[in-house]
VOPAGU-2260 file (C-alpha; in pm, 1 decimal, decimal comma):
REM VOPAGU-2260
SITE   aa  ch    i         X         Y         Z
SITE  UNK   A    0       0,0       0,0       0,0
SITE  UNK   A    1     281,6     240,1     106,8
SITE  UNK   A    2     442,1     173,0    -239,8
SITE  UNK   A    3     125,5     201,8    -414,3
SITE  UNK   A    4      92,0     529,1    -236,9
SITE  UNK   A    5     444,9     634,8    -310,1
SITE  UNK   A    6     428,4     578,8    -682,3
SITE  UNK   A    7     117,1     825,2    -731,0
SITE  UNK   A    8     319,9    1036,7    -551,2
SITE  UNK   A    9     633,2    1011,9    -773,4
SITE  UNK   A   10     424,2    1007,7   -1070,6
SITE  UNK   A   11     203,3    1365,2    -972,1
SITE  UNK   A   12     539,0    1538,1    -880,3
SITE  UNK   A   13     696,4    1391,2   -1260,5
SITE  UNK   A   14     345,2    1563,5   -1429,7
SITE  UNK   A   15     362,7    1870,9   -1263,1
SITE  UNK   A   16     756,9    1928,0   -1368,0
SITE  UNK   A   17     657,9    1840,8   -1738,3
SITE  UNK   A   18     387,8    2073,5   -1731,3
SITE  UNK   A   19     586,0    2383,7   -1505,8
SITE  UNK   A   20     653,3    2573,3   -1742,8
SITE  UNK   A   21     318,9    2610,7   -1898,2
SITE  UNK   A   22     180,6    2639,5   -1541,5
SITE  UNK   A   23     402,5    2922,4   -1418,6
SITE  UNK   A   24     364,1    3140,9   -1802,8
SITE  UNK   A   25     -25,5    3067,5   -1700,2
SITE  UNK   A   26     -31,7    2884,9   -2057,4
SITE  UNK   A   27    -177,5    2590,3   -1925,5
SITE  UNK   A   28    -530,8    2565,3   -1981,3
SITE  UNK   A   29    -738,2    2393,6   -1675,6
SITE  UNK   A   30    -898,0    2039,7   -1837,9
SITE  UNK   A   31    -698,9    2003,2   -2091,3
SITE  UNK   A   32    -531,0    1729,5   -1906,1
SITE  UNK   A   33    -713,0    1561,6   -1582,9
SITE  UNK   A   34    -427,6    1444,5   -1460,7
SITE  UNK   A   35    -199,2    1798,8   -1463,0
SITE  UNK   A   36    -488,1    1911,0   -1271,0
SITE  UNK   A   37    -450,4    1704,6   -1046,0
SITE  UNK   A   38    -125,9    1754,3    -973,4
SITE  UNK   A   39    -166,4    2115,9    -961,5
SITE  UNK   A   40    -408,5    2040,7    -690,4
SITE  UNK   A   41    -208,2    1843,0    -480,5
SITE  UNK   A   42      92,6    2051,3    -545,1
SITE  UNK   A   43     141,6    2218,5    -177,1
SITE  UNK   A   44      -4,5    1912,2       4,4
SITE  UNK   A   45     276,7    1714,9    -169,6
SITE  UNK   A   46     526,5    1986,5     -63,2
SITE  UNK   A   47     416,0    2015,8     226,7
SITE  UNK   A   48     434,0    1622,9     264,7
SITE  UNK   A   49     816,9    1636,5     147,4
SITE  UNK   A   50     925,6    1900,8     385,2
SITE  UNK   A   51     998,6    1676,4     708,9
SITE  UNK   A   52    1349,1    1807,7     892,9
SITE  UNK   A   53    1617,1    1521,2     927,8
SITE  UNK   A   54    1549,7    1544,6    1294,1
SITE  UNK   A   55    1173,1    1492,7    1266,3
SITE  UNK   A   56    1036,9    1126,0    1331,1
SITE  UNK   A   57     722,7    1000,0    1175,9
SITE  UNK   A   58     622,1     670,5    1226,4
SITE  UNK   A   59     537,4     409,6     907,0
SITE  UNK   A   60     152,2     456,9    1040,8
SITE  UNK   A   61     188,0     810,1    1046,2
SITE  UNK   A   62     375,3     846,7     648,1
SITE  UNK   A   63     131,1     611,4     502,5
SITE  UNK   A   64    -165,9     819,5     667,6
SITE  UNK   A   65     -13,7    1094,8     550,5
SITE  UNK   A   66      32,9     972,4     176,5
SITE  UNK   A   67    -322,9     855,0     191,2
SITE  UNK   A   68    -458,7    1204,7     271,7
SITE  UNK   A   69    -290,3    1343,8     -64,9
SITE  UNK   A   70    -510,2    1113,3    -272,3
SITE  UNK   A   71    -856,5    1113,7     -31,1
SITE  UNK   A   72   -1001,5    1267,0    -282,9
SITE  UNK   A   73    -879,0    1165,6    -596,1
SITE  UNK   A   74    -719,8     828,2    -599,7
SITE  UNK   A   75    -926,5     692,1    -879,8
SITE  UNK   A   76    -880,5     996,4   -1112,1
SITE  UNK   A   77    -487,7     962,1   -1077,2
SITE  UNK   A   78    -462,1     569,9   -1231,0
């Protein structure tokens, strides 16, 4: 599940860097592509996600909750 999880991850963060440059000249046009907007979407959660210090702990519970709540809403639309 964690890898499952992961991978989404991976792939959302690989769609959104293909797409930056559209995205940040504003040429991107919203539904052209479901899965860009997705990973527009998700964008700052994902950062957010990434950001733990060194010196932060999370426990394998708490990461796989955490990767889970990135794709609460839109697991389905991502595969």
């Amino acid at each position: 599940e964690q890898l499952m999880f992961a991978g989404l991850t991976r792939e959302l963060i690989s769609i959104y860097e293909d797409s930056e440059e559209l995205i940040k000249l504003n040429a991107y046009v919203k539904g052209s592509d479901p899965k860009t907007d997705i990973s527009i979407e998700k964008k700052n959660i994902i950062d957010e996600f990434l950001k733990q210090k060194i010196e932060e702990r999370s426990s394998y519970t708490a990461t796989l909750s955490s990767l889970k709540n990135i794709f609460k809403e839109n697991k389905e639309e991502v595969f």
